[in-house]
N, C-alpha and C positions, 0 to 999 in steps of 0.2 A: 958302432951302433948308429943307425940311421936318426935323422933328426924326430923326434915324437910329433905324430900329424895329430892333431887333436879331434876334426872334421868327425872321426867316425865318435868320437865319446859324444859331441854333438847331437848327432843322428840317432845312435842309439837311446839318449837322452830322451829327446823330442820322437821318437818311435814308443819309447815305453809309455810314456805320458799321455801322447794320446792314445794309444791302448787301452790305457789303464782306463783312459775316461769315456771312451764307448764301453767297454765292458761294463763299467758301472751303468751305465745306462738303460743296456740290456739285459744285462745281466740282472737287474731289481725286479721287471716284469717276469723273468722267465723264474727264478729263483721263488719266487712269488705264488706264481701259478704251482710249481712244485709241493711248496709246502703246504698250500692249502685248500688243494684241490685231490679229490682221488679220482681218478680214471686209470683203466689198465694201460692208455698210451703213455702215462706218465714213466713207468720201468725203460721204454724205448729211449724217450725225450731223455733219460738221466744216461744211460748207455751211450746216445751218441754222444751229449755233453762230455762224456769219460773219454770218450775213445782216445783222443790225444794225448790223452796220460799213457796210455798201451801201446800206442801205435809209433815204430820208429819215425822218427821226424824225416827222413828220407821219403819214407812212404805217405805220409801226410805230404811232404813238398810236394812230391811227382804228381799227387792226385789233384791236390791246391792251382799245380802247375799247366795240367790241363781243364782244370774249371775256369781259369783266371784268363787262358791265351785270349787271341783275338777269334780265336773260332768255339772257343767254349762259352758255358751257359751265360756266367755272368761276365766274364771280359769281355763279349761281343755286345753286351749289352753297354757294356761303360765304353767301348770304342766308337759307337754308336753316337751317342750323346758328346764324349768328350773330344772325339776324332785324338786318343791317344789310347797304346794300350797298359792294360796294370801290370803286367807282368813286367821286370825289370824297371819298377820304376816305384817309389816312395810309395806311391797308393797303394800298391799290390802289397807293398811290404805290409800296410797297414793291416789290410783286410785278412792275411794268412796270419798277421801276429793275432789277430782278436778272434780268430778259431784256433789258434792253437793252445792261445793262453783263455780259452774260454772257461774249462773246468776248475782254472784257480780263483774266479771271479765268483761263478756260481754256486759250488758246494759249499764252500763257506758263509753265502750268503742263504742259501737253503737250510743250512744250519742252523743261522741265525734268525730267520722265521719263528723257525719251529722250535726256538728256545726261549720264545717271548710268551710270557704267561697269559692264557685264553681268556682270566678273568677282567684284564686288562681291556683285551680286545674289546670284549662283549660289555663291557661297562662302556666304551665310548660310543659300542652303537647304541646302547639304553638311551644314552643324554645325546641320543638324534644326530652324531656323525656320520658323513657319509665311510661310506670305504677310502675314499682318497684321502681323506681328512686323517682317519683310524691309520692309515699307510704313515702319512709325513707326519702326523702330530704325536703319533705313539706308538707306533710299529717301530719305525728306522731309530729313532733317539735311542729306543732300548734294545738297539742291536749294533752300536754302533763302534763294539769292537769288533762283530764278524765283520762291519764293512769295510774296517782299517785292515783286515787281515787277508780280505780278497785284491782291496787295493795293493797293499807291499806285494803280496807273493804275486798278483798279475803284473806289475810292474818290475818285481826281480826275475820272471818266467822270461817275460819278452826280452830286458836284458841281455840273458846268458843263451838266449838262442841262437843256434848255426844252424842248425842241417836243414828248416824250413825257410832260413832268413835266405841260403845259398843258391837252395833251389827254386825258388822264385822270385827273388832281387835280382841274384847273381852278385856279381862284383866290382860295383861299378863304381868306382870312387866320387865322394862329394851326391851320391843317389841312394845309393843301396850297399856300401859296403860300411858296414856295425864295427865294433872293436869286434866282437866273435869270428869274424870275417880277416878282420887286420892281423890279428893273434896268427890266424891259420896263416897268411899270407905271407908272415916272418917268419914262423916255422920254416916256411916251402923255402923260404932261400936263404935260410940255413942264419938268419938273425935272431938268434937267441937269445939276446940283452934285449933287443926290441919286443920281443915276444917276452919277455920277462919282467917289464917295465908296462906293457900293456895289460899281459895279465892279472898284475900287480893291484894295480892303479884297478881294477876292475873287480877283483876278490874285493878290496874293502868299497866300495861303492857297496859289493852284495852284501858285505858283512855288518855294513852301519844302517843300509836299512833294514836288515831283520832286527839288527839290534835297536832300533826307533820301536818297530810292532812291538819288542817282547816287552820293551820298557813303558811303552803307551798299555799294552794290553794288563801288566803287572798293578798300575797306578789305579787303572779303570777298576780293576776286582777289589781292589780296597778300597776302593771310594764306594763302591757298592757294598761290600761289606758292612761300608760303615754306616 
């Protein structure tokens, strides 16, 4: 067994994390608009949000892969500016993890809207809040296990990603190659203790933060209960 490069649990680390914290970010407004607005664009808006649930991760890459180059919509736009391109390189990685782990961010936060009591709402505009106010000061507090539960699972999403991480990072050690990436790599030549040790080390990473969500999510219902 080859020596344990730790670089990609690194990366993958700092890949999910900022993930996780754009999609929170974006994820509030568009979740938002979801739950409390009705327009027939909104069935579309939720559809594409999904699609990455449905869609092989191969085929999300390939199309990621041609939006992202230097002659597509928005890599040519960032090669522009940055005179570098996103493709194969840490930025790209970012921008195709936060569309593909978008729908783990946002359903649950549309959820969690439309599970906060309207008497609530409508009492704080009574006592002259604005919307932004009604949003931070009593909206998000009383929703604030769907937010832990879009944060874990877009942060365990991006994690256990390959087949979008592969096809627009590539493999480029110390840039864009993830454990998911390292995993396949020791397969490919035939280190199976290596790949078994990565693996490893990587199931419980997934398995101690869903078990944080189910344990934070379990506390919060009883305290609410009570």
């Amino acid at each position: 067994m080859s020596e344990i490069n730790w670089i990609p649990f690194w990366l993958t680390i700092k890949l999910a994390s900022i993930t996780t914290f754009i999609l929170l970010l974006i994820g509030i407004p568009i979740s938002y608009y979801l739950a409390y607005t009705k327009h027939k664009i909104n069935t579309i808006i939720e559809v594409m949000v999904a699609l990455p649930l449905v869609l092989p991760p191969t085929v999300l890459g390939f199309y990621l892969l041609i939006l992202l180059n230097k002659q597509g919509l928005i890599g040519s736009l960032w090669y522009k500016i940055f005179n570098k391109q996103l493709v194969f390189h840490f930025e790209g990685l970012v921008v195709a993890s936060v569309i593909y782990s978008l729908p783990m961010m946002v359903q649950p936060l549309t959820a969690g809207f439309r599970s906060v009591p309207k008497n609530l709402i409508e009492a704080s505009y009574t006592l002259g809040k604005s919307k932004l106010e009604t949003l931070i000061r009593v909206i998000l507090p009383n929703m604030k296990a769907s937010i832990l539960t879009g944060m874990v699972l877009s942060f365990a999403h991006t994690v256990g990603e390959f087949g979008v991480a592969v096809m627009v990072g590539g493999n480029i050690e110390g840039e864009t190659r993830v454990v998911s990436i390292a995993i396949y790599n020791a397969v490919e030549a035939l280190d199976y203790k290596t790949a078994h040790v990565y693996a490893s080390i990587l199931f419980f990473m997934s398995f101690l933060t869903l078990l944080t969500l189910y344990i934070l999510n379990k506390k919060w219902r009883s305290h609410d209960k009570a």
